[in-house]
C-alpha positions in Angstrom: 87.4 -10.5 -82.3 86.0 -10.4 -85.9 89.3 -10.3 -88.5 88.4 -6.3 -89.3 88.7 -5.3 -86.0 92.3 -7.1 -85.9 93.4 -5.5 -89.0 91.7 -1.9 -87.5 93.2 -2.3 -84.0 96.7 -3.4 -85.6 96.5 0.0 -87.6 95.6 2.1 -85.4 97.9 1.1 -82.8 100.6 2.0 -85.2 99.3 5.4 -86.0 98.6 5.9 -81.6 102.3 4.6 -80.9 104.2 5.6 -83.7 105.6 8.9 -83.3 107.0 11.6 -85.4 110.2 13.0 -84.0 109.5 16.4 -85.1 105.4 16.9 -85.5 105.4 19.0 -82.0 107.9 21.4 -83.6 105.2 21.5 -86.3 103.9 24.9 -87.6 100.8 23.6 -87.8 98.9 23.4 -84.3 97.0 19.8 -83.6 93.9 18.2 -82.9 94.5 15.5 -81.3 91.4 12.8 -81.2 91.3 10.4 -78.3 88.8 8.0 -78.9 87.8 4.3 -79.5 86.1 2.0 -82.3 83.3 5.3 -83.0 86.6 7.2 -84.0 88.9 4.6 -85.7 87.3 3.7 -88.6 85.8 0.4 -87.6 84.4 -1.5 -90.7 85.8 0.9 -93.1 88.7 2.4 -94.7 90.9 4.7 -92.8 89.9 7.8 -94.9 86.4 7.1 -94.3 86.4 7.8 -90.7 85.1 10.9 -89.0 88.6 12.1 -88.2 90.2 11.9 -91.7 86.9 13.7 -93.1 87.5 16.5 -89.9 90.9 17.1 -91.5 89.6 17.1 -95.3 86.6 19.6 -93.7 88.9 21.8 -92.0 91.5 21.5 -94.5 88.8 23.1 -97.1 87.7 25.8 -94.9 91.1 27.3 -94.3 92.2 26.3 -91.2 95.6 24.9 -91.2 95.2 21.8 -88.1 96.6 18.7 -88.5 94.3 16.4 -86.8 96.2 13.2 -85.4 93.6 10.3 -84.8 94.8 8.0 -81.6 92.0 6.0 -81.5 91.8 2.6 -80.7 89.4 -0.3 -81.0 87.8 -2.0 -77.6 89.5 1.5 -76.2 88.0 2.0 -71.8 89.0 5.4 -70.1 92.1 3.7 -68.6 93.6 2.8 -71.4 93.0 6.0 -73.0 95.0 7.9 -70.1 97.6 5.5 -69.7 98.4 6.7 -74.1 97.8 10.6 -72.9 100.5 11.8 -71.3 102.9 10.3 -74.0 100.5 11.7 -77.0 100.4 15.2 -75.1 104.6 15.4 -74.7 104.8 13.9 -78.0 102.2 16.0 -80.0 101.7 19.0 -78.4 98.0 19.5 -79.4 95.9 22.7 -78.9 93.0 20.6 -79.5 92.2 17.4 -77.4 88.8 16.0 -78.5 88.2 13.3 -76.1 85.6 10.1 -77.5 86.1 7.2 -74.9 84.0 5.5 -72.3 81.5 3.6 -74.6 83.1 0.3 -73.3 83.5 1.3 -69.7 79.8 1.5 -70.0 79.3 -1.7 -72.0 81.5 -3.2 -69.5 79.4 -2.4 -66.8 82.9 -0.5 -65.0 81.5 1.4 -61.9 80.9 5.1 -63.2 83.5 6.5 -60.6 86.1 5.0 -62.1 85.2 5.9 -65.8 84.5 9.5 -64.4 88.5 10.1 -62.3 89.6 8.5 -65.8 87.9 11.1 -67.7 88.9 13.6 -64.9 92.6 13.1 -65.0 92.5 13.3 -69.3 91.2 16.2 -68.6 93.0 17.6 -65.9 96.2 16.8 -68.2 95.0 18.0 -71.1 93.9 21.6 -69.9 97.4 21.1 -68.2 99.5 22.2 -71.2 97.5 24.5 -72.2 94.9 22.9 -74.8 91.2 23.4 -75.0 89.0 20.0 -74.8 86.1 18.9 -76.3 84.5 15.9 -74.4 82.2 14.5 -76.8 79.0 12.4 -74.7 78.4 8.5 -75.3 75.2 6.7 -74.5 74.9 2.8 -74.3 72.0 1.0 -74.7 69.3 1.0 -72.1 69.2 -2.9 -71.4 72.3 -2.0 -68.8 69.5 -0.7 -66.5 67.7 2.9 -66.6 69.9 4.4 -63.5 72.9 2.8 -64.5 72.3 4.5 -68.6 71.1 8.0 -67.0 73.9 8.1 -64.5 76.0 7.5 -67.3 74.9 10.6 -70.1 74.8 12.6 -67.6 78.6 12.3 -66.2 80.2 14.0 -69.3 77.4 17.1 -69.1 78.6 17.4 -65.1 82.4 17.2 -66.4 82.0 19.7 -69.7 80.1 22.1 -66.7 82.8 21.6 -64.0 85.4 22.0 -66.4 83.9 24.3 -68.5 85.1 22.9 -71.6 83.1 21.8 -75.2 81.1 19.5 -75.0 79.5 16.9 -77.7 75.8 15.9 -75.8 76.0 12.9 -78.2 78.3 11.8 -80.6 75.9 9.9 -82.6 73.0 12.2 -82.3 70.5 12.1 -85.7 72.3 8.8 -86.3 72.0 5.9 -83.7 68.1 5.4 -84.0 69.0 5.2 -87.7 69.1 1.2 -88.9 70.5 3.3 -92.1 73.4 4.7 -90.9 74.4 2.0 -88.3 76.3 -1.4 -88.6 73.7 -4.4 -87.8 75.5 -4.5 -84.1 73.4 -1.6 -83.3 76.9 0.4 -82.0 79.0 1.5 -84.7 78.0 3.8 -87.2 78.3 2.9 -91.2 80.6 4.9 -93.6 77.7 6.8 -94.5 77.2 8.4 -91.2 80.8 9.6 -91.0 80.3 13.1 -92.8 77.0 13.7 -90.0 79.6 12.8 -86.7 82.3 15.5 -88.4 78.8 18.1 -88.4 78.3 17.3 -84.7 81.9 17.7 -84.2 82.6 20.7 -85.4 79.7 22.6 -83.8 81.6 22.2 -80.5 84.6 22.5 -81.9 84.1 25.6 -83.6 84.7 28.1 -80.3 88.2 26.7 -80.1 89.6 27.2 -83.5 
């Protein structure tokens, strides 16, 4: 693993396990982002990421969020709900915006597992009484055309059976951009942050 992605993972696992005692009790309602190296500033500045900007955007518009960013780099599904159900009793969010499964499907993981992990955040989430946003990931199409397809498609057949926001693609106008996209061909640059917290927000909007 490259030194930034220590230095990111290290930080962001201190802002996804540190708690604070009395942020539930919070006036404020939260949006809580579950997500992994798309969501937690990887290759750039904390402040820089699409999360931070959501606050600064919301912030600025008058709505009074607080917006706590548990995202993790090299984050699968199962990790994701293993954190959940401590981040929901912890946090209390009204807003669960759910970004993971990118590397279940760069692992190759067997899409019924990703999709009972994605279930059960879900599930949870809805649980207590938030609304979810399930924001769609696609992985490049060397994995093998079924395999890709099958893939996109699983978070439209979740948002429809669950009836909750969706995000088609997280990176839309922005991954068949060499501009806006680190020369790994995954992560998006700084640049593209402000786009991601457009594409957001258009789902996000009906919740607010």
């Amino acid at each position: 693993m490259h030194s930034v992605s220590k230095i990111v993972l290290v930080i962001s696992l201190f802002f996804a396990l540190t708690v604070s005692p009395g942020l539930a009790d919070d006036a404020e309602p939260v949006i809580l982002v579950l997500g992994d190296s798309l969501s937690a500033a990887y290759n750039m500045e904390l402040d820089q990421a699409w999360p931070s900007l959501l606050q600064d955007r919301l912030t600025e518009d008058g709505y009074a969020y607080r917006v706590f960013n548990s995202s993790i780099v090299g984050d699968t599904t199962q990790s994701g709900l293993t954190r959940l159900p401590r981040l929901l009793s912890d946090y209390q969010p009204t807003v669960v915006i759910i970004e993971l499964g990118g590397n279940d499907g760069l692992r190759g993981l067997p899409l019924g597992v990703t999709r009972s992990n994605l279930e059960s955040m879900i599930d949870q989430s809805l649980a207590i009484g938030a609304s979810v946003v399930l924001a769609g990931i696609h992985i490049p199409p060397n994995y093998g055309k079924t395999y890709t397809e099958r893939f996109s498609k699983m978070y439209q057949e979740l948002a429809v059976e669950y009836d909750v926001q969706f995000i088609p693609f997280l990176l839309e106008g922005i991954a068949l951009d060499p501009s806006l996209m680190l020369e790994d061909g995954i992560h998006p640059t700084s640049a593209a942050q402000p786009l991601i917290v457009d594409t957001v927000l258009r789902a996000l909007d009906p919740v607010l």
